[in-house]
N, C-alpha and C positions, 0 to 999 in steps of 0.2 A: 667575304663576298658570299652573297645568295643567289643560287640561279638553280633554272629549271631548266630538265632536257624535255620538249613535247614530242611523244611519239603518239601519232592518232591513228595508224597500221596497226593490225594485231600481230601481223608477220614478222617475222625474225627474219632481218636484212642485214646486209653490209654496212648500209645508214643507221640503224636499233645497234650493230654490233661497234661503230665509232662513238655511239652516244653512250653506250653503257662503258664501254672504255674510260672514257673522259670523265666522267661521272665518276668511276671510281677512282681515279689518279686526283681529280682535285679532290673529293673528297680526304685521300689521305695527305692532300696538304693544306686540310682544316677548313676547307670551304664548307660552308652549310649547303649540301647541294639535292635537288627532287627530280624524279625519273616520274614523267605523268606521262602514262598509257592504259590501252586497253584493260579490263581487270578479268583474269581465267583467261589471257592470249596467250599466245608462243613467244611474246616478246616478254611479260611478266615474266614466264615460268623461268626464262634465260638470265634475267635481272639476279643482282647480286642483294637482295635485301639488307642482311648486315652491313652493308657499306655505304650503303645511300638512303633516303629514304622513297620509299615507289609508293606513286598516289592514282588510285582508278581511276580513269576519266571514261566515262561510254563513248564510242567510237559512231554511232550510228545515229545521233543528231543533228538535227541542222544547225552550222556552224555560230549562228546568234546564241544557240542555247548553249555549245561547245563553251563559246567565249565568256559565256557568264559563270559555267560552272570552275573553268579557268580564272578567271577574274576572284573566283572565292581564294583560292589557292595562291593566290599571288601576296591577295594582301593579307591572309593569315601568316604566310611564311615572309611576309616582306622581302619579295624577289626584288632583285635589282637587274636580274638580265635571261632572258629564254632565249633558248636553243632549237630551229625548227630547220626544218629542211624541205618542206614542198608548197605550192603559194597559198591550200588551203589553210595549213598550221601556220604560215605566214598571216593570212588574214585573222585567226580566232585570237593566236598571240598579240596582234597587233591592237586589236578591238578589245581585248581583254586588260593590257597595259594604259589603254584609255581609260575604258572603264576603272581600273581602277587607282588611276593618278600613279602609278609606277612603272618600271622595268623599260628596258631597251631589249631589243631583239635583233639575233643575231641569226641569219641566215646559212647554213653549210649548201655549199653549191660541191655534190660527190665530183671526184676526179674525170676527167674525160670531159664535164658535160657543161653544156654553154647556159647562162645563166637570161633566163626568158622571161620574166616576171610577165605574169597573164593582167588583163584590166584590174580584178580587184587587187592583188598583188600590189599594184603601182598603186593603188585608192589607199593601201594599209602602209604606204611608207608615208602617208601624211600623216597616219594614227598615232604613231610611235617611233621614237628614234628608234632605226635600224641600221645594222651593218652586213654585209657579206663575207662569208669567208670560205676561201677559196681553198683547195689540196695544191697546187700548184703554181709558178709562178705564170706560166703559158695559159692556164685556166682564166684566171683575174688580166691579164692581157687582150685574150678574146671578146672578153664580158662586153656589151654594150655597155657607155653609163648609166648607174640607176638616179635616175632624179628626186630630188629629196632624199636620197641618201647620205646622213651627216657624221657617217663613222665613215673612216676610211679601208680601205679593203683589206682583210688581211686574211695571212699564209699559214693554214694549216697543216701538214703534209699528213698523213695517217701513218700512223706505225705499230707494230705491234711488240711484242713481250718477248727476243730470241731464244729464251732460255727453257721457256716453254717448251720448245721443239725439242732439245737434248732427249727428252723423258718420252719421247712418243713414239710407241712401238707399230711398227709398220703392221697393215692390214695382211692378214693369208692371203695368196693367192688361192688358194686352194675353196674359201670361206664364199669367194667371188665367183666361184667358177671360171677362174682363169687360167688354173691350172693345166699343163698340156705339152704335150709337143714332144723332140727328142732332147733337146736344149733348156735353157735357164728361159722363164719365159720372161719377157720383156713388158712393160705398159706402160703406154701412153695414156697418160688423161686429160681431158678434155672437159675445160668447167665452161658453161654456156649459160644465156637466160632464153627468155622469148625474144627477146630483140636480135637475139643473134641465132636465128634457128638456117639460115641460110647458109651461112658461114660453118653454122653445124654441120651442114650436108656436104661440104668442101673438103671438113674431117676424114669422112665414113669415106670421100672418095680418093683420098688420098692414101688411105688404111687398106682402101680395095687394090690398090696400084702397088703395094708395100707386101701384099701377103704371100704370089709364089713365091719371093725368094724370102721374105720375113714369117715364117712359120708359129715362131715364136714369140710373135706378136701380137698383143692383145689392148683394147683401145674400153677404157671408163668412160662414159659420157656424163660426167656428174653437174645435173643441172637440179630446179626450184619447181617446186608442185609436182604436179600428174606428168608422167615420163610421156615425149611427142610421141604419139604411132605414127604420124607421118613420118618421123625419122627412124623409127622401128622397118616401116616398109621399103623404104630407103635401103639399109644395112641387107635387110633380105635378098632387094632388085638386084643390088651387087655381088650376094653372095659371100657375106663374110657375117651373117647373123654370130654364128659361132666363135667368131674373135671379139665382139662387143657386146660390153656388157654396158643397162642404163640403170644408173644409179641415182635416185631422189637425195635431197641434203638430209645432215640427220647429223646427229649430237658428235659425230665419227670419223668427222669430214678428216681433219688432219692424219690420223693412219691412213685414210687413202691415199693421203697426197705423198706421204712418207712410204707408200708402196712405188710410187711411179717413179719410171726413168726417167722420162719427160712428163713435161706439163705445157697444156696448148691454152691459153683463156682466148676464150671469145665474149665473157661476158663482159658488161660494161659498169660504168658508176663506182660506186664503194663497194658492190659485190668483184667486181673483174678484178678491182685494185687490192682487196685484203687477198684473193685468190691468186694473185701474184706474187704480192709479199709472204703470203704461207707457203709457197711453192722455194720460192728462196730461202726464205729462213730453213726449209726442208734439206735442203742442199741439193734442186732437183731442177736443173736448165729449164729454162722459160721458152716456147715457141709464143712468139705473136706477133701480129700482123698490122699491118700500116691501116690509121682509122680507129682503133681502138684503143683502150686505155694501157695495156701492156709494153708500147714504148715510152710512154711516160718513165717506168720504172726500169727496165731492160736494157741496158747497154748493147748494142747488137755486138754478136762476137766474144762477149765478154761471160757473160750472166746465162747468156741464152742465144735466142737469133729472133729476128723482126725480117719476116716475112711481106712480100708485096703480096694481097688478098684477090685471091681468087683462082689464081694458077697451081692447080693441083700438082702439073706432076713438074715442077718447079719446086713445089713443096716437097712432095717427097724424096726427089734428088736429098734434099738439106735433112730431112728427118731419118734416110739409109744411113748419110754419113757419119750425123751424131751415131744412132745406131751400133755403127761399125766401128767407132772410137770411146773405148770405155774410159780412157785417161782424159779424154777431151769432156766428156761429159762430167767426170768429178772435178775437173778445173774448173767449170762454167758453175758447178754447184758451189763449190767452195769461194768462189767470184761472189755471188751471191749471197751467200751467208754471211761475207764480210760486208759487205754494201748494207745492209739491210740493220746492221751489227750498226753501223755506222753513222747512216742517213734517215735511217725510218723505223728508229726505236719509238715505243709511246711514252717514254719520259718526253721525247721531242716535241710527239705530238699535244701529249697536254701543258710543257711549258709555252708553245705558242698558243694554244687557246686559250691558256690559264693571261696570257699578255692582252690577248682580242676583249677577252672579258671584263678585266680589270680597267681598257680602255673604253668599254660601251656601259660600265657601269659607274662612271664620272659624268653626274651630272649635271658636270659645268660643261658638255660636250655637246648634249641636248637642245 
């Protein structure tokens, strides 16, 4: 089988980091497979070249010209099926498979999120056989139908590589300036995006309500781009600047994660969901909250706890008592670790897309 992953972001995402995944797992089971993104982005730099092959595409044209210089690459490589995930790469793939009398296209709709296709969107599933596929069974449930859609939906879960984590030596506190207090210091971290900057500030006040008798408490807010100074000012008005530290993403992320005692995700998509599964595979309880992508994967009670959103000192009640229970908190980790061992290894995840594929690239199905 031949197919193409399109990333037309230059950013290294959640989404870039299930595609280069997938990409290299079929790969190593013989698929002929292309990674087309930005060329000089953060997502190239990320890509595994010996494993796959990655093809420049400029990111900053108008999508007619996206889809022709797509359309070269299809039918030099005789794709039989592309990979996209937003309705703009939905429409260049879709018009590019036209143009060039091949490929089906296959849509990734990330975890959490409900599947919306905009006007041209729904114009590009008359272009080209497409399909949907979903991270979850509750996802593909939600989905409105797509019309002319002639693949049927299918279940991706994302997973990652457990073994990975064995070898990942936790970050310094000390490196963080987290270091402090009379006590072992403690951290909590907290992965967020822009969508969830609200939610962020629920954090900082739950952290403010934890600090006279949690001394030893100190709070990561690891989110994506330029760190909020609204939520800098925030930590300030409350008076706990010096317990939190904001930390940008960077090549490093898992020793952070393999530093904290807990882990709160607020963010959402395939970024919330690998920031979850990393936080488990870590062997590190999961806090998250009703609404967000973190009960998908979190057993409450079990992994972690699933919080009702927005009731601070509700919250903190449950984050003293983890806290205050060191054996509770490695049961929830080691919960975790098995689950993840279990349910959302990436053998998993690329035998079922390596099945979604196999079935959108039959084109008696067309």
């Amino acid at each position: 089988m031949r197919i193409l992953f399109y990333l037309s972001a230059p950013a290294w995402t959640g989404s870039a980091r299930a595609s280069a995944a997938l990409a290299r797992g079929l790969s190593e089971r013989g698929h002929a497979v292309t990674v087309a993104c930005p060329p000089d982005s953060p997502v190239e730099q990320r890509l595994e070249f010996g494993a796959y092959e990655v093809l420049g595409l400029e990111p900053n044209v108008p999508w007619p010209v996206a889809a022709r210089r797509l359309r070269r690459g299809l039918q030099e490589r005789f794709i039989q099926v592309v990979c996209v995930h937003t309705d703009r790469e939905q429409v260049v793939a879709a018009s590019a498979a036209r143009l060039a009398e091949r490929a089906a296209v296959l849509r990734r709709v990330p975890p959490g999120e409900t599947l919306t296709p905009g006007p041209r969107a729904r114009v590009a599933l008359r272009m080209a056989t497409t399909g949907f596929v979903f991270s979850a069974e509750e996802d593909a449930q939600r989905a409105p139908p797509a019309p002319h859609s002639r693949l049927a939906p299918a279940i991706v879960p994302l997973g990652v590589r457990p073994h990975v984590y064995e070898t990942v030596r936790p970050a310094s506190p000390a490196s963080l300036g987290l270091a402090g207090g009379a006590g072992p210091t403690r951290v909590l971290l907290c992965r967020y995006d822009a969508a969830s900057r609200a939610r962020a500030g629920n954090v900082l006040r739950v952290v403010a309500l934890l600090a006279p008798r949690h001394p030893e408490l100190r709070l990561v807010m690891l989110g994506s781009g330029p760190v909020d100074d609204n939520l800098r000012m925030h930590a300030a008005a409350l008076r706990i600047s010096r317990a939190v530290r904001f930390v940008d993403e960077h090549d490093d992320d898992l020793s952070l994660l393999a530093l904290a005692d807990l882990g709160w995700v607020l963010a959402g998509g395939d970024d919330g969901a690998f920031a979850v599964l990393d936080l488990l595979a870590s062997r590190v309880p999961v806090i998250a909250e009703r609404g967000t992508v973190g009960p998908l994967y979190v057993p409450d009670g079990i992994a972690g706890i699933v919080l009702p959103a927005g009731d601070a000192h509700d919250a903190a009640a449950a984050v003293a008592r983890l806290l205050a229970h060191e054996e509770q908190r490695a049961a929830m980790g080691g919960a975790g670790r098995v689950r993840v061992a279990r349910d959302y290894t990436e053998s998993l995840m690329v035998d079922a897309f390596e099945r979604a594929a196999i079935a959108a690239s039959d084109r008696s199905q067309w």
